[in-house]
Phi, psi and omega in degrees: 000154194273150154315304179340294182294244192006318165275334153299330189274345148329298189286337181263343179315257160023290185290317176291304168336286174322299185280010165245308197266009168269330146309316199271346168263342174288166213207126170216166184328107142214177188288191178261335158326316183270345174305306166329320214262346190229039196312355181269357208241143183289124184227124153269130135247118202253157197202216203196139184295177191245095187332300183276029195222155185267155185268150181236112150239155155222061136007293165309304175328266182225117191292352187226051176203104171246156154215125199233156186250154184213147198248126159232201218257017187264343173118337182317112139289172168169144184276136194262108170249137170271107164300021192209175173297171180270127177301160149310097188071042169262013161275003182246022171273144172280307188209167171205155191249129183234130198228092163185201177239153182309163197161084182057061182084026213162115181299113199254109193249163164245351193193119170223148192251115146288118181237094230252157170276169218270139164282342205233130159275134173319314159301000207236108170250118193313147174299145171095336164271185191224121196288065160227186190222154196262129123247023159117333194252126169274000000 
């Protein structure tokens, strides 16, 4: 065989390698129904804490075991065990994202992305100023 060849059947043997192991890592959107339906598989599910159900952390207990229940946006509950510690103020958050797999009844999460609420509202002017707007013209 020619260099040539040898160096082409490298770069695609490189390229298939790259695009199977860029399938077998991705993760995509979904409710906990489909999740359900794939329990081997890596799920972003995204949602809202479940107002009424209690967060269970004990720190003393165990520090890298939080669980909480969460509505996502198809309405479906379902209980969230967390491998990691409880973020900070994460009962005044809006909406949140949990990255893991179904497991015996309960969303096995390793990761979660917050979407925590704004401190400040677009209406609300600190005491002592004055509400005006630049147009430009003195």
């Amino acid at each position: 065989m020619k260099k040539i060849h040898i160096l082409a059947l490298i770069v695609v043997v490189a390229a298939i390698g790259v695009v199977m192991s860029l399938s077998m890592n991705s993760s995509t959107y979904a409710g906990f129904t489909e999740a359900g339906e794939h329990p081997g598989r890596e799920y972003h599910v995204i949602g809202t804490l479940s107002p009424d159900r209690p967060l269970e952390y004990d720190a003393m207990k165990d520090a890298n075991s939080f669980s909480f229940y969460m509505l996502d946006n198809e309405g479906k509950e379902m209980l969230v065990k967390y491998s990691d510690t409880k973020p900070q103020d994460f009962e005044k958050l809006d909406q949140l994202v949990v990255i893991g797999k179904m497991k015996d009844g309960y969303f096995a999460a390793h990761k979660m992305n917050l979407k925590c609420p704004s401190k400040y509202n677009s209406d609300q002017v600190p005491e002592g100023f004055e509400s005006t707007s630049y147009t430009g013209q003195e």
